[in-house]
N, C-alpha and C positions, 0 to 999 in steps of 0.2 A: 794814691789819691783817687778817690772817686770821684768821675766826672757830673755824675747828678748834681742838680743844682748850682754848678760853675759856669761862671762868665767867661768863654775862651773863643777869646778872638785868631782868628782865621788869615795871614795874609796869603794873596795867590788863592784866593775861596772860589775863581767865575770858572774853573774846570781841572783838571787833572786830580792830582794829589791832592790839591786842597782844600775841592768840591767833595770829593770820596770820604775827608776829612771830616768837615763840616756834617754832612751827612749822618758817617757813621756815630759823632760824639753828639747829636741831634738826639738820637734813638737813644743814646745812653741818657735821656736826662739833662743834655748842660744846653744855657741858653749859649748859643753859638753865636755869632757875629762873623759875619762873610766881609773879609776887605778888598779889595782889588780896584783896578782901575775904571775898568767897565759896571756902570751901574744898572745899566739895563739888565745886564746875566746876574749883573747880583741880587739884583731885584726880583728875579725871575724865580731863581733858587729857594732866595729863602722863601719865597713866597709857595714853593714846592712846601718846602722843611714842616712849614704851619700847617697848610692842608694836610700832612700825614700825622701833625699830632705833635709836633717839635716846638722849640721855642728858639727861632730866629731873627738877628737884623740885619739889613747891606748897609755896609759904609763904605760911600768908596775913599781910596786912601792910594795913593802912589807912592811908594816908597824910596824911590828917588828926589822927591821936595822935603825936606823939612815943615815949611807950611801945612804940605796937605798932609801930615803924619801927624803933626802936631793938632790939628782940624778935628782928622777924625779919632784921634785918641782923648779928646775934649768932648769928643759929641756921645761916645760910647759911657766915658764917665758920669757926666750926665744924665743920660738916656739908663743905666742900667746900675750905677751906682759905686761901680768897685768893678777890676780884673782881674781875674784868678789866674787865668793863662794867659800866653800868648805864644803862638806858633809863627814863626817865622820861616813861611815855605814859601813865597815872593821869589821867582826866580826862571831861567831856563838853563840848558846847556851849549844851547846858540847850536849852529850848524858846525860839524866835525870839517876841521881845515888843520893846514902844518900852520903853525905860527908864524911862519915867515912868509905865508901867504894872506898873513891878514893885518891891520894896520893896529896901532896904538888906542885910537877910539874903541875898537873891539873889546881889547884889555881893561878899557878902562867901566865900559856898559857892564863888562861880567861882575867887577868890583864895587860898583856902582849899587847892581840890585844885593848882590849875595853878601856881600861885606856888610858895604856904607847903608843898605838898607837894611839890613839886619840891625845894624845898630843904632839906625836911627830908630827904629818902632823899640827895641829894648830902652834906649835912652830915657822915651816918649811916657813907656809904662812902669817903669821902674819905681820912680819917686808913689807911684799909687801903691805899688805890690810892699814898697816898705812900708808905706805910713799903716797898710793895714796888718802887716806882720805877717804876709804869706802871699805865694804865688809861687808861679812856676814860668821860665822861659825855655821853650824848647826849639833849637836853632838846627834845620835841618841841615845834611851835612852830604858825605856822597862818599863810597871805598877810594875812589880814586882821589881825595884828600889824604889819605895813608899808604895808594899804592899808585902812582900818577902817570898819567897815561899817554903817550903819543897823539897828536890830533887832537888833544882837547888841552893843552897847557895854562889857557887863563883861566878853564872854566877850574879846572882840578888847583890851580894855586888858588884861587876866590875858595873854594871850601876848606884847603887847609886852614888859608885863615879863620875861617868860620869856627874850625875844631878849634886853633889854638887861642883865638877870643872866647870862645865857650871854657873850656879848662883855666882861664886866665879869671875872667868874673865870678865862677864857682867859687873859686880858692877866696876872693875877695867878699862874697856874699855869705858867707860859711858861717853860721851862725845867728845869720839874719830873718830868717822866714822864709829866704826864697830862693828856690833851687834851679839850676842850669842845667836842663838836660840836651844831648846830642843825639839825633835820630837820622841814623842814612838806610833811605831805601834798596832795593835793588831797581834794576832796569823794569820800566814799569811801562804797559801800553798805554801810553798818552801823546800826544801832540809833540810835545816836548822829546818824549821820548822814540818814536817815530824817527826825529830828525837823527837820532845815534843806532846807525844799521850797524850792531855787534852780532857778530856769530857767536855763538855757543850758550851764552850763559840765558839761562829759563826766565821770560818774558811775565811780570806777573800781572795782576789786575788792579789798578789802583785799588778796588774794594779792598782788596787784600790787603793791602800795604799801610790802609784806613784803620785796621781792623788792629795789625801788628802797632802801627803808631798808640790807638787806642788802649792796649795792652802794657804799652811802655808806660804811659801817664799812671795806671792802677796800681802798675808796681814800682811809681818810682823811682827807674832808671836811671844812672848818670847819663849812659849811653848803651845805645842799641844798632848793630847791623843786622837790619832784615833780611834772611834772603842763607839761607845755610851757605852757597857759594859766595855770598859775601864773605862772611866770617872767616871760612874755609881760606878764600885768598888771605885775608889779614893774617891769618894763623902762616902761613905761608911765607907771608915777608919778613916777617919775626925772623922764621926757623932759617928760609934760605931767600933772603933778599936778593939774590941776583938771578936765580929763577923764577923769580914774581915778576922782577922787571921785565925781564924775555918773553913771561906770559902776554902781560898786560904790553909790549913794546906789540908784538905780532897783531894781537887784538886791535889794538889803537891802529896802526899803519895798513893794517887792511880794510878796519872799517871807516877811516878818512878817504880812502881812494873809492871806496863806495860812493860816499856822499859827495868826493869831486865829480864821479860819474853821473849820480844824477844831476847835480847844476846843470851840468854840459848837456845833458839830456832835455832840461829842462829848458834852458836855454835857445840851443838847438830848434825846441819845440815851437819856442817862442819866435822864434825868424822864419819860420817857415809860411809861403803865402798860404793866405784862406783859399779852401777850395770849396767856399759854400758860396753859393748864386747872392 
């Protein structure tokens, strides 16, 4: 699918992944739609998009309400007529903890945006993408849904489901016009990913990740892991699953004690008296 000329809406558009996104699929040609919460950033952006020659809208949309899902997926129809895509990257990894040091609410926030909001903007767009007899939903996803990791256990069960809801609508859509695809980045420098201090594996640039996403859409992909040590791990859990685990166990548990250290750090920081006049 070439993105010229498509209407692909954006969730999580006011920075990281899904600004890079917006952006990159700008320059290819498609009228983009930035969704997020923050209207001001999204306003800001697309209003970037157009000065450089793009064809952009903000809507903002939280994907936690039904209401405002349903809002702006009324106002886009509207306003642009039909959705070709919809990208469902709405989300974070929250800060790296053991699970037993965090409560129920926690669990339920990660399921909340990556699950339940996933599925509410698919629900939202769906009935459009049939009646016109084509679209595409692309539900991003993460390695550690097929290889799961110490110190992040809601965030990594929220994407498995994401995989196995994505493989589950394909099968039911299959024939219809409109395809399901899965797209997991690698560890990427953004805000979000900042918060996940992992040793070893190659840090990449959202552009880049904009670029690979953008290449999945042209060729149609069911699913794509970005990121050659992506894939490499996955290849990995296949062949020897309990050396993936011991990978991804060390990885996880050293870089959770990271990010306990800097709370306390931060923390720390924060009880400390002012020494300014």
């Amino acid at each position: 699918m070439e993105p010229k000329g498509k209407v692909i809406v954006v969730t999580g558009a006011s920075s990281g992944i899904g600004l890079a996104s917006a952006r990159a699929l700008a320059r290819e040609g498609a009228r983009v739609v930035l969704a997020a919460r923050s209207m001001a950033a999204l306003s800001r952006e697309s209003d970037r998009i157009v000065r450089e020659g793009g064809s952009a809208v903000a809507v903002e949309m939280d994907v936690t309400s039904d209401a405002s899902v349903g809002a702006a997926v009324a106002s886009i129809l509207e306003r642009l007529g039909r959705i070709d895509v919809v990208i469902n990257n709405a989300g974070n990894g929250g800060r790296l903890s053991l699970w037993e040091s965090t409560d129920g609410a926690f669990t339920r926030a990660m399921f909340d945006v990556h699950v339940f909001g996933m599925e509410r903007v698919t629900r939202a767009v769906l009935p459009a993408m049939l009646a016109q007899g084509s679209g595409t939903v692309v539900n991003i996803a993460s390695t550690v849904a097929w290889v799961p990791m110490p110190s992040a256990a809601a965030y990594c069960a929220a994407k498995a489901a994401v995989v196995a809801f994505s493989e589950s609508l394909r099968g039911e859509l299959e024939g219809r016009g409109v395809r399901v695809t899965v797209f997991a980045p690698p560890h990427t420098s953004t805000a979000a990913g900042d918060d996940w201090p992992l040793e070893g594996p190659q840090v990449f640039a959202p552009e880049w990740v904009a670029e690979q996403l953008v290449e999945t859409l042209r060729r149609d992909r069911r699913s794509f892991l970005a990121g050659a040590s992506n894939r490499s791990l996955l290849v990995l859990q296949r062949i020897a699953p309990g050396l993936a685990s011991r990978i991804m166990k060390d990885i996880g548990l050293r870089a959770g004690a990271k990010s306990a250290g800097r709370m306390r750090g931060a923390d720390e920081a924060a009880m400390r008296p002012s020494t300014r006049p």
